[in-house]
C-alpha positions in Angstrom: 4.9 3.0 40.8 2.1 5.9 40.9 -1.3 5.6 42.1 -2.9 5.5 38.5 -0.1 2.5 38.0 -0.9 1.1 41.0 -5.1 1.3 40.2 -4.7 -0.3 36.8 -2.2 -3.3 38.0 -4.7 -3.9 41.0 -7.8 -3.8 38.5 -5.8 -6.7 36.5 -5.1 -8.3 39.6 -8.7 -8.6 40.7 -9.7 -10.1 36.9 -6.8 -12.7 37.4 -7.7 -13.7 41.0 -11.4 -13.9 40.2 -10.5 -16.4 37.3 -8.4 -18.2 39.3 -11.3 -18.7 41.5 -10.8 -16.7 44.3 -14.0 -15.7 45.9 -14.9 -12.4 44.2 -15.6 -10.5 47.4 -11.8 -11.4 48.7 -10.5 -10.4 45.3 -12.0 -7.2 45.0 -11.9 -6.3 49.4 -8.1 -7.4 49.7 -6.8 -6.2 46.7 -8.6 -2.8 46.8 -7.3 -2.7 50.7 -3.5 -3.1 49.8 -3.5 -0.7 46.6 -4.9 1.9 48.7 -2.1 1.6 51.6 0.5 1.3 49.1 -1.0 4.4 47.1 -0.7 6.7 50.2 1.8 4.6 52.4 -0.6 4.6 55.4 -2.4 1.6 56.8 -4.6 3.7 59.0 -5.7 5.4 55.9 -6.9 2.2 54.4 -8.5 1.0 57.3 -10.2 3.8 57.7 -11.7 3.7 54.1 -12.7 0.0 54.6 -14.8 1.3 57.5 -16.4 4.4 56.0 -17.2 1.3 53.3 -18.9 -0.6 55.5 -21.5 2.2 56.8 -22.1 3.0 53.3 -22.8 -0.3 51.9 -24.6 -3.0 54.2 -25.5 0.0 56.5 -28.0 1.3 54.3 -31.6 1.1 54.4 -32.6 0.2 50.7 -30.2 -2.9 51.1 -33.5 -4.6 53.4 -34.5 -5.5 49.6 -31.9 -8.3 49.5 -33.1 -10.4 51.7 -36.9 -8.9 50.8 -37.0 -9.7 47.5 -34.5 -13.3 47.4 -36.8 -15.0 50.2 -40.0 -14.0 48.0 -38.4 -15.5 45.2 -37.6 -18.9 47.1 -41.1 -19.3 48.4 -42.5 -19.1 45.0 -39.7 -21.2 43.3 -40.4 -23.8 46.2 -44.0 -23.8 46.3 -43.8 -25.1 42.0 -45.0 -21.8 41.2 -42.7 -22.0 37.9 -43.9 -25.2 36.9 -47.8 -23.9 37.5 -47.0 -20.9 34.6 -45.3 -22.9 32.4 -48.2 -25.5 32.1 -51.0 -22.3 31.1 -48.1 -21.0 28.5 -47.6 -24.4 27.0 -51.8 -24.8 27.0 -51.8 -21.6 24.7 -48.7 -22.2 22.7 -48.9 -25.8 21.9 -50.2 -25.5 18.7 -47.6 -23.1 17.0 -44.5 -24.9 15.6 -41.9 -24.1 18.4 -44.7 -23.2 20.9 -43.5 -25.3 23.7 -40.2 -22.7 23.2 -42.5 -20.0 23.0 -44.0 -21.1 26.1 -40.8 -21.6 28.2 -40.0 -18.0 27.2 -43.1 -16.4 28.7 -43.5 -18.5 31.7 -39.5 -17.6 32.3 -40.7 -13.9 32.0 -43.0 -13.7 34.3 -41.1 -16.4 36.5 -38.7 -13.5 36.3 -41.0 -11.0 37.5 -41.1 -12.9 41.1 -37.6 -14.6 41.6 -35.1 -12.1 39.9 -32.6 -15.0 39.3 -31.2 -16.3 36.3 -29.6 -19.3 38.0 -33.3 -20.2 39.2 -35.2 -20.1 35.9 -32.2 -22.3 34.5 -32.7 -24.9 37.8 -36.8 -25.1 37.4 -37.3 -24.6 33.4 -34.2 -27.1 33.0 -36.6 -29.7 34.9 -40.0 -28.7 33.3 -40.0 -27.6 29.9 -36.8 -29.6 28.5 -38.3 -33.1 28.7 -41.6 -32.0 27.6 -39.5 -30.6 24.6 -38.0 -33.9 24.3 -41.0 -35.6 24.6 -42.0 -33.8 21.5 -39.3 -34.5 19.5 -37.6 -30.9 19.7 -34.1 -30.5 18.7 -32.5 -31.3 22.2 -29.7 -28.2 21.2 -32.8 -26.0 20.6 -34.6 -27.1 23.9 -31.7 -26.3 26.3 -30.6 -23.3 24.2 -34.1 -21.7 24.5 -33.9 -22.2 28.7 -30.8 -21.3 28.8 -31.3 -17.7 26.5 -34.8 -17.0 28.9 -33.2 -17.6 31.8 -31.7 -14.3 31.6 -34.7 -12.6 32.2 -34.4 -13.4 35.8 -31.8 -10.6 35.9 -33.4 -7.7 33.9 -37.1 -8.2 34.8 -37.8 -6.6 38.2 -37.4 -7.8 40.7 -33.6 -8.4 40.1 -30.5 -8.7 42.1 -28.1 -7.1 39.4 -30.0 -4.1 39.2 -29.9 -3.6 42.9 -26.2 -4.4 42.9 -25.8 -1.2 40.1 -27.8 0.9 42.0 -25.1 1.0 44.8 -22.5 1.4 42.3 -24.4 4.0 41.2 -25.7 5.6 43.7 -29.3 5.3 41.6 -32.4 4.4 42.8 -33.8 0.5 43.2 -37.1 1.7 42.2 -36.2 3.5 39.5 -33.7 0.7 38.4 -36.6 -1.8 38.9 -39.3 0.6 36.4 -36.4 0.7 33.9 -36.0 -2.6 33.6 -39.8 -3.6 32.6 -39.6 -2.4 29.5 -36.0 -4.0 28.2 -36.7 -7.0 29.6 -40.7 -7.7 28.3 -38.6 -6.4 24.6 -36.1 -9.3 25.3 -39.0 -11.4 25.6 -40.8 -10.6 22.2 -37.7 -10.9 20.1 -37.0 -14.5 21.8 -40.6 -15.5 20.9 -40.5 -13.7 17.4 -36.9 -15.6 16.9 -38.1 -19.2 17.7 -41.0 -18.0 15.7 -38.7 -17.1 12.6 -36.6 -20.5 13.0 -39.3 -22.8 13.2 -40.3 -21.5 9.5 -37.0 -20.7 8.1 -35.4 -23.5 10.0 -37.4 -26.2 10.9 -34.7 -28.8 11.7 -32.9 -26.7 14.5 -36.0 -26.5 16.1 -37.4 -30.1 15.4 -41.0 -30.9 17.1 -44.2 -32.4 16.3 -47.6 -31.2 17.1 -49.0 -31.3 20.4 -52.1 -33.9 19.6 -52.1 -35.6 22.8 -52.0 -32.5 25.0 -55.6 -32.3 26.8 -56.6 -28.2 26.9 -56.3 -26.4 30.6 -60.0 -25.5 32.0 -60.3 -22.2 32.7 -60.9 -22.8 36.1 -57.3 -24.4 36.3 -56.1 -21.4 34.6 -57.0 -19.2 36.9 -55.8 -21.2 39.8 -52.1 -21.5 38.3 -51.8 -17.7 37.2 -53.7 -15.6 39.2 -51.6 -16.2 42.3 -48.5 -14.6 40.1 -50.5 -12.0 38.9 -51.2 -10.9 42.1 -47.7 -10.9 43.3 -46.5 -8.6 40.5 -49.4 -6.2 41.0 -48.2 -5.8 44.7 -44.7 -5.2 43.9 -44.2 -3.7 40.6 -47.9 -1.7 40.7 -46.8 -1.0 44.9 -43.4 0.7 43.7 -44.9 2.2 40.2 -48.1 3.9 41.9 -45.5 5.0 45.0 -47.4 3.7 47.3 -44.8 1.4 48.3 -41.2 2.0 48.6 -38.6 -0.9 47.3 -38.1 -2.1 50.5 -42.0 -2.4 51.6 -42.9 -3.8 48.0 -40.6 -6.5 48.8 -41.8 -6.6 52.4 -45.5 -7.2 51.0 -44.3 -9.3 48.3 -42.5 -12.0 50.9 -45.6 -12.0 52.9 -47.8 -12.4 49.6 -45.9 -15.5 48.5 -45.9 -17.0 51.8 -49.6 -16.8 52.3 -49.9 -18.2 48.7 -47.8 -21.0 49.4 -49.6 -22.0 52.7 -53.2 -21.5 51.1 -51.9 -23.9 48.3 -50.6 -26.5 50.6 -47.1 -26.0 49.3 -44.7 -24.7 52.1 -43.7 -27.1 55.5 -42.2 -26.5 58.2 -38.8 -27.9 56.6 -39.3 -26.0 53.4 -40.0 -22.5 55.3 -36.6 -22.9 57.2 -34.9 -23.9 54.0 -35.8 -20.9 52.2 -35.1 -18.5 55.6 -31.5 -20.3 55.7 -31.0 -20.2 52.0 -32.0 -16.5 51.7 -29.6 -16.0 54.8 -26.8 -17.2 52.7 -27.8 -15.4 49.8 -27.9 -11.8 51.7 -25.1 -12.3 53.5 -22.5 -12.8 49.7 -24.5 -10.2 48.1 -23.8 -7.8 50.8 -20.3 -8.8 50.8 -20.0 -8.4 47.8 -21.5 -4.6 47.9 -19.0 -3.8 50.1 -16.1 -4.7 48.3 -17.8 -2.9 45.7 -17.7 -0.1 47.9 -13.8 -0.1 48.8 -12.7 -0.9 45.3 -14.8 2.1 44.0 -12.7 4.2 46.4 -9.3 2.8 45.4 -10.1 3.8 41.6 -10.8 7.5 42.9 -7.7 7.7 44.5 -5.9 5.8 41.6 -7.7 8.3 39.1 -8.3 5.4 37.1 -11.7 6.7 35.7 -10.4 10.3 35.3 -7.4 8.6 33.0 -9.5 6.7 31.0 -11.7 10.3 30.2 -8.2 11.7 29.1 -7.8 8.9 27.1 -11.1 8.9 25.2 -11.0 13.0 25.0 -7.4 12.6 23.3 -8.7 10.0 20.6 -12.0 11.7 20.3 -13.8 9.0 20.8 -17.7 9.8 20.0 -20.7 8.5 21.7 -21.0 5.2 19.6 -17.3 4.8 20.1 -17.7 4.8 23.7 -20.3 2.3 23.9 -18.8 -0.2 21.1 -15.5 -0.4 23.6 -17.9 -0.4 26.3 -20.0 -3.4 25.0 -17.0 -5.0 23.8 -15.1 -4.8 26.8 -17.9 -6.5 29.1 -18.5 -9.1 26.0 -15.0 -10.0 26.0 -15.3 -10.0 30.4 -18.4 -12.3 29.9 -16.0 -15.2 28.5 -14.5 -15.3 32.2 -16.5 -13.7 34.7 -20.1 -13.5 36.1 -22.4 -10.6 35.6 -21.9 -9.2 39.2 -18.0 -9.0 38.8 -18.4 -7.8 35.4 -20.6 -4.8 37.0 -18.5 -4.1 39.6 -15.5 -3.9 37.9 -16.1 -1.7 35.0 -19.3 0.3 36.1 -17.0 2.6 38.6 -14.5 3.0 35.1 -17.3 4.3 32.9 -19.7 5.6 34.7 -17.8 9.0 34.9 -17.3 9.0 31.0 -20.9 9.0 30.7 -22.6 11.2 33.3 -20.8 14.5 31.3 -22.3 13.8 28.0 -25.9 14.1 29.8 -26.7 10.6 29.8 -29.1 9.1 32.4 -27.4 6.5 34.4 -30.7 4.8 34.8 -30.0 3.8 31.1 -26.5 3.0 31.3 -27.5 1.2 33.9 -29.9 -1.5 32.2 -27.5 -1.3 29.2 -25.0 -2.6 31.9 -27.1 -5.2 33.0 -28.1 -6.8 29.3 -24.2 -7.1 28.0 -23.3 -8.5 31.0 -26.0 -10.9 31.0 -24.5 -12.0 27.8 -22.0 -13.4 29.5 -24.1 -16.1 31.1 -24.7 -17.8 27.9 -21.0 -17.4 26.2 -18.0 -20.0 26.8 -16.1 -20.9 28.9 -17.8 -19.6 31.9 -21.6 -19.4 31.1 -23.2 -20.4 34.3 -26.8 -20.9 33.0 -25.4 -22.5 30.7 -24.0 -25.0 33.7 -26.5 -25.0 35.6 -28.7 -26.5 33.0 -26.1 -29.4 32.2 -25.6 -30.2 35.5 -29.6 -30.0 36.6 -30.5 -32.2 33.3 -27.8 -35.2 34.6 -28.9 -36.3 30.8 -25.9 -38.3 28.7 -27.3 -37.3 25.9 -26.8 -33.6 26.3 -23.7 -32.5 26.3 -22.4 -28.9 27.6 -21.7 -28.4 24.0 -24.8 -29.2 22.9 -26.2 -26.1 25.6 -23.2 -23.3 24.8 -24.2 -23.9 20.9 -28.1 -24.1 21.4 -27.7 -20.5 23.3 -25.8 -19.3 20.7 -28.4 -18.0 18.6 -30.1 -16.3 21.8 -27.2 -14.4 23.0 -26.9 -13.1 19.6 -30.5 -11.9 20.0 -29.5 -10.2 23.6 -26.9 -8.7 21.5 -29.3 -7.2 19.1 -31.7 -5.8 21.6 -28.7 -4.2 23.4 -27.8 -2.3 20.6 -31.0 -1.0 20.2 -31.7 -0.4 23.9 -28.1 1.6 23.1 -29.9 3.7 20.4 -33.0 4.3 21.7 -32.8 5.4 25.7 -36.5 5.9 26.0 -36.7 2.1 25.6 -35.5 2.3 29.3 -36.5 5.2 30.9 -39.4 6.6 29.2 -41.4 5.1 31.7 -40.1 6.9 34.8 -41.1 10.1 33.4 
């Protein structure tokens, strides 16, 4: 066998062993490690590459916004920050037919714009807004479907761990990745709302619900108590890295320290919950950072394989154009998000395509939230759909079952679907905003 043989068997061998369940840093580090030693019949070689990989993955500077950003995140997801937006969204909403949907949508968004996790707006919103849906007679499909679909958020709103995870792939910017995704992700938003907003008159019975007449009206002192404390938070980091006054790594610095003040003031953070959060963002940093580094090796073994540069042969030969490019693009990380997360999904074909696109002038600021948005896709598609999971398992309800969640985020992945095509057609959705 060649080296391009060699690259494309060992980038099948990584999409097996990952869906067989081997840990994806393992699958991606080991198997990377022995393709490159069998591509050039020296172990020393391959060593060697694993250890340039290491200083130019966890070694680097930007990386401090791992841990930065996660442990923010914890302290407000601890200290019932979620819980606090969703009750001033639900006071405003209640009165709209699907408003309590509405609501969970733009509590999740600007949940999102202090956690950056997908799996932590499922956990909290699965908790809060679900049995007030019930409550209200909503169609339980359509209650865990709309969680599940604004979930997503978490991972294209800044601040978000995917986006930092392409920028290494990259070799882009986190701030620039973190400004591209406000736009995208606020548009995400919108068509969610404007979606429930479309099915509650065109289908009333999918969204089910009965008015709100027992719900007592927040005072505006309350109001200001639950959100201005998030408001803040978002003006430090987001305003802190848009202004420049503050780089990623400091935005997330002042961020941490923020929250933590905020919890303490509020009365919401122990002892016992502050080491919690420092052991869980430990654990956290530590597999992301693992994970960049396989990143890092594999990345390597697919320049030695000439993997990418095959693939542009390919394309040239078939004359693919632009729009063909994308469709097998999207199509490929649709058909990945049936059986692997959005980090593998990233890692694996960013390094294949990313070449393809750099030559037609393209701005792999773009490609990169393009990346983001169809993998994300992923998290709400069978079999694998881990919101989707996460929402099951934090409901413990008999009454839902996991088909009941896959089918009510159905019509919500279609959406993300929708708004990726156009974020496809129109680049200055995303980067307008850094110019």
């Amino acid at each position: 066998m060649g080296p391009f043989e060699i690259g494309l068997a060992s980038v099948i061998a990584i999409i097996l062993l990952i869906y067989l369940g081997v840990y994806i840093p393992i699958a991606l580090g080991v198997v990377s490690f022995v393709a490159i030693w069998l591509m050039r019949d020296n172990f020393d070689l391959a060593l060697n590459l694993l250890k340039i990989a290491l200083s130019d993955s966890v070694m680097e500077y930007t990386f401090a916004t791992i841990p930065l950003f996660t442990f923010m995140g914890l302290i407000v997801s601890k200290a019932g920050m979620g819980s606090d937006i969703y009750e001033v969204m639900n006071a405003g909403f209640r009165k709209i037919k699907g408003g309590i949907g509405m609501a969970t949508v733009g509590a999740n968004a600007v949940f999102a714009a202090v956690t950056g996790s997908s799996i932590a707006s499922a956990s909290v919103f699965s908790t809060v807004a679900v049995p007030q849906m019930l409550r209200y007679d909503y169609n339980p499909r359509f209650a865990v479907g709309v969680v599940a679909g604004s979930s997503v958020l978490g991972m294209i709103i800044p601040p978000s761990a995917m986006l930092i995870i392409y920028s290494f792939v990259a070799e882009q910017s986190v701030g620039d990745m973190f400004l591209a995704g406000i736009v995208p992700g606020l548009l995400l938003a919108v068509a969610y709302i404007a979606t429930i907003a479309f099915a509650g008159r065109f289908f009333p019975n999918f969204v089910g619900g009965r008015p709100a007449t027992d719900y007592e009206p927040l005072p505006t002192r309350q109001v200001l108590s639950k959100t201005l404390p998030l408001v803040l938070l978002i003006a430090v980091v987001l305003g802190g890295i848009y202004t420049g006054w503050l780089t990623p790594v400091e935005a997330g610095a002042a961020g941490a320290a923020v929250g933590l003040v905020i919890a303490v003031l509020r009365r919401r953070m122990t002892l016992a919950t502050f080491w919690e959060a420092l052991i869980e963002t430990g654990h956290i940093t530590a597999a992301i950072l693992f994970l960049i580094t396989a990143a890092s090796i594999y990345s390597r073994m697919l320049g030695l394989a000439g993997v990418p540069n095959a693939l542009a042969d390919w394309i040239a030969q078939n004359q693919l154009s632009f729009v063909g490019i994308m469709t097998l693009y999207v199509l490929l990380m649709l058909f990945l998000g049936t059986l692997l997360d959005t980090a593998s999904i990233i890692l694996i074909v960013v390094p294949l395509f990313l070449p393809l696109i750099e030559p037609l002038g393209l701005s792999p600021v773009w490609f990169g939230i393009v990346t983001v948005v169809g993998a994300e896709i992923g998290l709400l598609t069978p079999p694998l759909g881990i919101s989707c999971f996460v929402i099951k398992s934090t409901l413990n309800d008999d009454r839902i079952k996991l088909k009941d969640v896959f089918l009510g985020a159905l019509p919500f992945a279609f959406v993300m679907l929708l708004v990726l095509i156009l974020l496809i057609k129109y680049p200055a959705l995303s980067i307008a905003i850094l110019n």
